[in-house]
C-alpha positions in Angstrom: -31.6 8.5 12.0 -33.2 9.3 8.7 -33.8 12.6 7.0 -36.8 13.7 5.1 -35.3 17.1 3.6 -36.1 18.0 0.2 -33.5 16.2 -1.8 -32.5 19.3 -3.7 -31.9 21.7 -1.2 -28.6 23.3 -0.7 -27.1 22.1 2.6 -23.6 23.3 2.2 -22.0 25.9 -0.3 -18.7 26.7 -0.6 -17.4 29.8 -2.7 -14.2 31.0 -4.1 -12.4 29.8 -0.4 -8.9 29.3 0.7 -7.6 27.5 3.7 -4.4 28.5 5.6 -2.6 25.7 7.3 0.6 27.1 9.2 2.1 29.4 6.8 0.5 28.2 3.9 -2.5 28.6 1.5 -4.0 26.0 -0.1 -7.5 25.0 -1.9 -7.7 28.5 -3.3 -10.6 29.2 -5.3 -12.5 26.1 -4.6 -16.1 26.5 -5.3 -18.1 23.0 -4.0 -21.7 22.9 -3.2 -23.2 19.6 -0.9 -27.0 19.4 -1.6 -29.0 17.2 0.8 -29.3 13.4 0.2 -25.6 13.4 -1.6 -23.4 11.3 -0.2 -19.5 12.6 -1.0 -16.1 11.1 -1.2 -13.1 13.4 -1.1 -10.1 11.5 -2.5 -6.8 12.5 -3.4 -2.8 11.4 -2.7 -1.6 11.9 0.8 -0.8 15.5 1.4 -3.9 16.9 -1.2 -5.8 18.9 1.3 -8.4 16.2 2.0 -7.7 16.2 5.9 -8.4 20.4 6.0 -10.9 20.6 3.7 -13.3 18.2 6.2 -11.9 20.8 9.3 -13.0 23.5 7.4 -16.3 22.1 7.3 -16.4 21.4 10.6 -14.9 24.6 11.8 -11.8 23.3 12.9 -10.0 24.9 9.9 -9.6 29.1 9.4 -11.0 29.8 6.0 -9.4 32.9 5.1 -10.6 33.6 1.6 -14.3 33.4 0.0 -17.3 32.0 2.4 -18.9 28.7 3.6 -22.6 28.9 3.9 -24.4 26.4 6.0 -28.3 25.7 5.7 -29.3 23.2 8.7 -32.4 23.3 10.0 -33.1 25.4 13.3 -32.9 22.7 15.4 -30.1 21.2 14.8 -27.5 21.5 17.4 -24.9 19.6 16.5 -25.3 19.7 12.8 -21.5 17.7 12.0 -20.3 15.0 13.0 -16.7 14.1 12.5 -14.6 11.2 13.3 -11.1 11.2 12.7 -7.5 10.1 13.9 -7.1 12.7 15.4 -10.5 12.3 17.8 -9.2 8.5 18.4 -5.6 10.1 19.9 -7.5 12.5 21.8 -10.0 10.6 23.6 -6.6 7.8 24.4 -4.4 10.9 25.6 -7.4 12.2 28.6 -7.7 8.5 29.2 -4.0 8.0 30.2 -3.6 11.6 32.1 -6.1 10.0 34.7 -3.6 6.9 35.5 -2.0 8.9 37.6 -4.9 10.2 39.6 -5.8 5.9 39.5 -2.5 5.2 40.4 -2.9 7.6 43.8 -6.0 6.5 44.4 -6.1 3.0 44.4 -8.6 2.4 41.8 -6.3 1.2 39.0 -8.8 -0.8 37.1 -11.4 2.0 37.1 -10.9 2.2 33.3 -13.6 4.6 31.0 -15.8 2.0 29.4 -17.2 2.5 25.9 -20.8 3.0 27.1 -19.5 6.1 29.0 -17.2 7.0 25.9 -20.4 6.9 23.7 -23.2 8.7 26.1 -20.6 11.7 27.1 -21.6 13.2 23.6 -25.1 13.8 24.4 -26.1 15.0 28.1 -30.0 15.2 26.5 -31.4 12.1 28.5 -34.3 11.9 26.2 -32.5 11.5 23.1 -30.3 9.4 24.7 -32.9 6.6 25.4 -34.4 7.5 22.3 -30.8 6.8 20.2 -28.8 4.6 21.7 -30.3 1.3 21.6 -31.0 1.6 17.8 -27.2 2.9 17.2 -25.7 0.4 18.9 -27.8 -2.6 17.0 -27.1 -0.4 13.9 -23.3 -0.9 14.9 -23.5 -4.2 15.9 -21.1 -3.2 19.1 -23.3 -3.9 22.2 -20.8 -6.2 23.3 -18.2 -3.9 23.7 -20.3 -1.6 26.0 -18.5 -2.5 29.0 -14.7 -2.8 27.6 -12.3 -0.5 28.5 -11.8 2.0 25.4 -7.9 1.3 25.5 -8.5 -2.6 25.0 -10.7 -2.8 21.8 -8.6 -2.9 18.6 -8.5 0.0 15.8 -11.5 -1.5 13.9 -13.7 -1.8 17.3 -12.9 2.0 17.9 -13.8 3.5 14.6 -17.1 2.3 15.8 -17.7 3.4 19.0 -16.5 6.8 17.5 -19.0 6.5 14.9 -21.4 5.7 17.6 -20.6 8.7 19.8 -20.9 11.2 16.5 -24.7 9.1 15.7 -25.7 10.2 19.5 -25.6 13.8 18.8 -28.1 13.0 15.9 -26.1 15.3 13.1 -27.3 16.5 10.0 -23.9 15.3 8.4 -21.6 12.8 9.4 -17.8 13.3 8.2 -15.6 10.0 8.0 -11.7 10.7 7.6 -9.5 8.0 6.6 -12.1 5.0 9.0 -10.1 2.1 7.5 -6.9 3.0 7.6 -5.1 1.2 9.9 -7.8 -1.6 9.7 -7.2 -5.2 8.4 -9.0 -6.8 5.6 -12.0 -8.3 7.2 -12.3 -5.7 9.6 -12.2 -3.0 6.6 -14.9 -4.9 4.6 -17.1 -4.9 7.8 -17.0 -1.1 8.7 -17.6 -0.8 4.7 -20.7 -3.1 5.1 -22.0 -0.7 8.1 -21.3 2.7 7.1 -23.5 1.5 3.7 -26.0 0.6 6.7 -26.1 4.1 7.8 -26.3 5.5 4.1 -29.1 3.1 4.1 -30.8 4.5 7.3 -30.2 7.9 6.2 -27.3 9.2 7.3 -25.6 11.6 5.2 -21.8 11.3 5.1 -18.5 12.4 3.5 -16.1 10.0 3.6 -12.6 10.8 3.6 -10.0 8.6 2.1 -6.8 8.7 -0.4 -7.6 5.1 -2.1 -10.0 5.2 -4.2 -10.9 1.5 -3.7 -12.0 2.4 -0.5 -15.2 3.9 -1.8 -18.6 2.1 -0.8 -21.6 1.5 -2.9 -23.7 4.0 -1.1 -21.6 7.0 -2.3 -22.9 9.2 -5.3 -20.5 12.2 -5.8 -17.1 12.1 -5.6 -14.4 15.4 -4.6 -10.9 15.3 -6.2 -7.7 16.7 -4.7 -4.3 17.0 -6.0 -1.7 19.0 -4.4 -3.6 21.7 -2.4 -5.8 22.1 -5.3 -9.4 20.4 -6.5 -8.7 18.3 -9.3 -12.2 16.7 -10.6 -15.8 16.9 -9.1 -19.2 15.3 -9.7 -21.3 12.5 -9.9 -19.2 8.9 -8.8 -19.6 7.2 -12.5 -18.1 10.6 -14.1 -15.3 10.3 -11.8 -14.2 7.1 -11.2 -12.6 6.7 -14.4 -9.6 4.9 -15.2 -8.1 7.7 -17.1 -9.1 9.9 -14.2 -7.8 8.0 -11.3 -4.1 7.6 -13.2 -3.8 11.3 -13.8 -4.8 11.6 -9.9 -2.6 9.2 -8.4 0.3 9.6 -10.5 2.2 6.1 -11.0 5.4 6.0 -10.1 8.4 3.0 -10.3 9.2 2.0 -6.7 12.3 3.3 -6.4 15.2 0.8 -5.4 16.8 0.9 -2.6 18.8 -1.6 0.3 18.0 -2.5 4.2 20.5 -1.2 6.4 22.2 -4.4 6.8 23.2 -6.6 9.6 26.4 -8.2 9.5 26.3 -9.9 12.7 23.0 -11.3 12.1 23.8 -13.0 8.2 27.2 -14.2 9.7 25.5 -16.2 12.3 22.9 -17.7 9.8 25.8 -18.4 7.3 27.0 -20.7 10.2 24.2 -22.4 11.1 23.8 -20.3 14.0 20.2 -19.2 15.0 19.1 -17.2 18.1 15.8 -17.5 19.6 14.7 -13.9 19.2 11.1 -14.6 21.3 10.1 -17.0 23.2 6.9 -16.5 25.4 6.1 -19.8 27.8 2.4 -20.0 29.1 1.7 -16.6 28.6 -1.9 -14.7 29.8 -3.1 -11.2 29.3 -6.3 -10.1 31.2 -7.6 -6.8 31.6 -10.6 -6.5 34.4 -12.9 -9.6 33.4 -11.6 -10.0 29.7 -9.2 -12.8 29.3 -7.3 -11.4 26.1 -4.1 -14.2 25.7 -4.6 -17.2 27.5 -1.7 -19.4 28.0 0.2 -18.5 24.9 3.2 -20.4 24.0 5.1 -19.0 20.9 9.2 -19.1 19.7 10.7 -17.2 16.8 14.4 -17.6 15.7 16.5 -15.9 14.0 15.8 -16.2 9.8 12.3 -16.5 10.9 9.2 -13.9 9.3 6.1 -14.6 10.8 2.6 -13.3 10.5 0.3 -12.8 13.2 -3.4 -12.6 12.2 -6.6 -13.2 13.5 -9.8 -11.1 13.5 -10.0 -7.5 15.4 -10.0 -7.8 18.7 -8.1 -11.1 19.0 -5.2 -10.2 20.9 -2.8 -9.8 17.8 -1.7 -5.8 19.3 -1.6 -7.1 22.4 1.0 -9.9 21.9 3.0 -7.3 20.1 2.7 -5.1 22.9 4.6 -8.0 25.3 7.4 -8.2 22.8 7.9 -4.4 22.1 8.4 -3.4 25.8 4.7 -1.0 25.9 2.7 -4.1 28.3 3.6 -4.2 31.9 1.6 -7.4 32.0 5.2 -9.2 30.2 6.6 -8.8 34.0 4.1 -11.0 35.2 4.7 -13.9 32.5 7.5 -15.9 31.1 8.9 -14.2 28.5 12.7 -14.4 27.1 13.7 -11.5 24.5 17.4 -12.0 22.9 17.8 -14.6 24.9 17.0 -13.1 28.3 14.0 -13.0 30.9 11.5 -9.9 30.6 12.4 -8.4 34.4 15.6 -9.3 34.8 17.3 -5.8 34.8 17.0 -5.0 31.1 15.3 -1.3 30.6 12.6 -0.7 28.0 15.1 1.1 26.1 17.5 -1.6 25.9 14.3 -3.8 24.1 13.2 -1.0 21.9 16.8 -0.1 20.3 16.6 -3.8 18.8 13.1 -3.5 17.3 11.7 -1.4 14.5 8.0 -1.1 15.0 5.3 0.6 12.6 1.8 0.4 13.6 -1.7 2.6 13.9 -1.1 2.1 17.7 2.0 4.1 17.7 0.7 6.8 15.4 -2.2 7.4 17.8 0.2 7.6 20.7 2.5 9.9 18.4 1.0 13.4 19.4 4.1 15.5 19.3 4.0 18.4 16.5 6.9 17.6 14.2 8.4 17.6 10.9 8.8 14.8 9.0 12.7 14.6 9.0 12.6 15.0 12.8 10.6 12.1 12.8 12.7 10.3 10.7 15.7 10.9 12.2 13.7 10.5 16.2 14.1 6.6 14.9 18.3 6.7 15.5 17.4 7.5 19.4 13.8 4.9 19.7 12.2 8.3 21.5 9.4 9.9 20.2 10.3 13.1 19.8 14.0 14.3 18.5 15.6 15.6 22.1 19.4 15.0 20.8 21.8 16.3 17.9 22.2 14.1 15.3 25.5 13.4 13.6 26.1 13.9 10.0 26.1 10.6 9.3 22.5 10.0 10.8 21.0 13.3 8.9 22.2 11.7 5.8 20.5 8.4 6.1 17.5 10.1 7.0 17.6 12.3 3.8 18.0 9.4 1.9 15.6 7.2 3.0 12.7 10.5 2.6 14.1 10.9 -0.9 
């Protein structure tokens, strides 16, 4: 993985550009040059441009304006790798169009396995024996080889996804938004390894709107504000205090109330408290991997609970029995509301009493929407908005955007 280019060169220029996304032009008249052995951050609130300024590098992007010039070396065949959401939601999507065809066929369990997720970027048999071994140390993930790519958590993927970008052996490896989604131990380890790759030579532009997310190895920092570039150069001329508040401008919270629920106070006022979940003995296994095993768990009403644990413990997956998306609750003893998972109740009927917000959903959330139909999708628990909404309902969903 390491690179012996002249450290000075000039491995990516890009001149008086602008990007159209949908109607719109933004980044206009950016001028940014990435010379080898720099290692970038592009930072910026949500909604800066960070997302299409890395597809324009890749080529995913039109640039419509100006130029991008690109000096990789000859050989290089794959000269970008990129790892994204977007990838991640993808690679999930071909995976569930083929449980039909496993469905049909009988082989239900024949799930894609991360080794095959990983080696289906490079069809080069030499470099895949040459590669693979040392990326997977690197990634410290040779024990997810033979998982299922739908049953490793959020952190576990971000790796395998770097691992299938390492296998094409790029010149440049672009990292949008890794942790998000991620919890804290799991964020400070995929920190910890992407320094490992800086460290082995990788060069890489990480892409990420808190600044606190930036590792030691980087050495250049890209600013974006509102569809413009707001500060470039070197990481300690950057990172400033007085820098990073004029980026991130810092608002007061504004104030607002819960949509409340009258039944539910009343019944706590009088001592009255409903057992909201209750799973008895509960087991999750997928293939050979035992994920719950004989889980008992109750929450009441009044009750907040947190469930944590290190990736890959079966935190998701619990959630998953409760929220109606894991078949698996039919086979188990499971009360929601008070009644039995299986006897009669629909999904719908669970998911109009749950609000849930996870990294999970917004992989599996791959319809092109606005943000108020999205908002307003919540009234009917569908993703997607396929009914007209009511006066009422478009004014609660201004409000709460506002």
């Amino acid at each position: 993985m390491k690179q012996k280019d002249n450290q000075n060169q000039l491995l990516i220029k890009l001149e008086d550009i602008a990007i159209r996304v949908r109607e719109n032009l933004i980044l206009k008249g950016t001028h940014w040059e990435i010379k080898n052995n720099q290692h970038w951050a592009i930072i910026g609130p949500n909604g800066a441009g960070k997302t299409s300024l890395a597809g324009a590098l890749v080529g995913n992007v039109p640039v419509v304006r100006g130029k991008i010039t690109r000096n990789y070396p000859k050989a290089t065949k794959e000269p970008i790798g990129y790892v994204s959401l977007e990838l991640h939601q993808r690679l999930i999507a071909q995976e569930e169009d083929r449980d039909e065809a496993r469905f049909f066929s009988g082989n239900i369990d024949s799930f894609v396995k991360v080794r095959q997720t990983i080696l289906s970027a490079n069809h080069n048999t030499e470099i895949e024996n040459h590669n693979f071994d040392q990326i997977v140390k690197v990634l410290e993930i040779r024990y997810l080889l033979d998982r299922g790519i739908r049953f490793i958590s959020d952190g576990e993927m971000r790796k395998v996804l770097i691992a299938r970008a390492l296998m094409k052996s790029p010149r440049l490896l672009i990292l949008d938004e890794p942790f998000e989604g991620l919890d804290g131990p799991s964020r400070e380890r995929l920190k910890e390894t992407t320094t490992e790759l800086i460290t082995q030579g990788v060069q890489v532009i990480l892409v990420t709107h808190r600044f606190e997310e930036i590792i030691p190895g980087i050495t250049h920092v890209l600013c974006l504000k509102d569809g413009k570039v707001f500060l470039q150069g070197k990481r300690d001329s950057v990172l400033t205090p007085e820098h990073m508040n004029r980026l991130y401008d810092k608002k007061t919270p504004a104030i607002f109330s819960l949509p409340g629920n009258r039944d539910g106070r009343e019944a706590l006022q009088k001592g009255r408290r409903e057992t909201l979940v209750d799973l008895r003995n509960t087991s999750v296994k997928y293939g050979d991997v035992l994920v719950l095993d004989r889980v008992n768990w109750a929450m009441k009403q009044g009750e907040n609970w947190a469930v944590v644990g290190p990736n890959g413990s079966g935190k998701t997956t619990l959630l998953s029995l409760i929220t109606g998306d894991n078949v698996q609750a039919y086979a188990n003893e499971i009360y929601l509301f008070g009644k039995r998972r299986g006897s009669g109740e629909s999904v719908w009927d669970i998911k109009k009493r749950i609000g849930v917000v996870s990294s999970e959903l917004q992989v599996h959330y791959r319809k092109r929407m606005q943000v108020y139909e999205v908002v307003v999708s919540g009234f009917f628990d569908s993703i997607g908005l396929y009914r007209k909404c009511t006066a009422e309902q478009q004014a609660a969903a201004r409000k709460w955007i506002e």
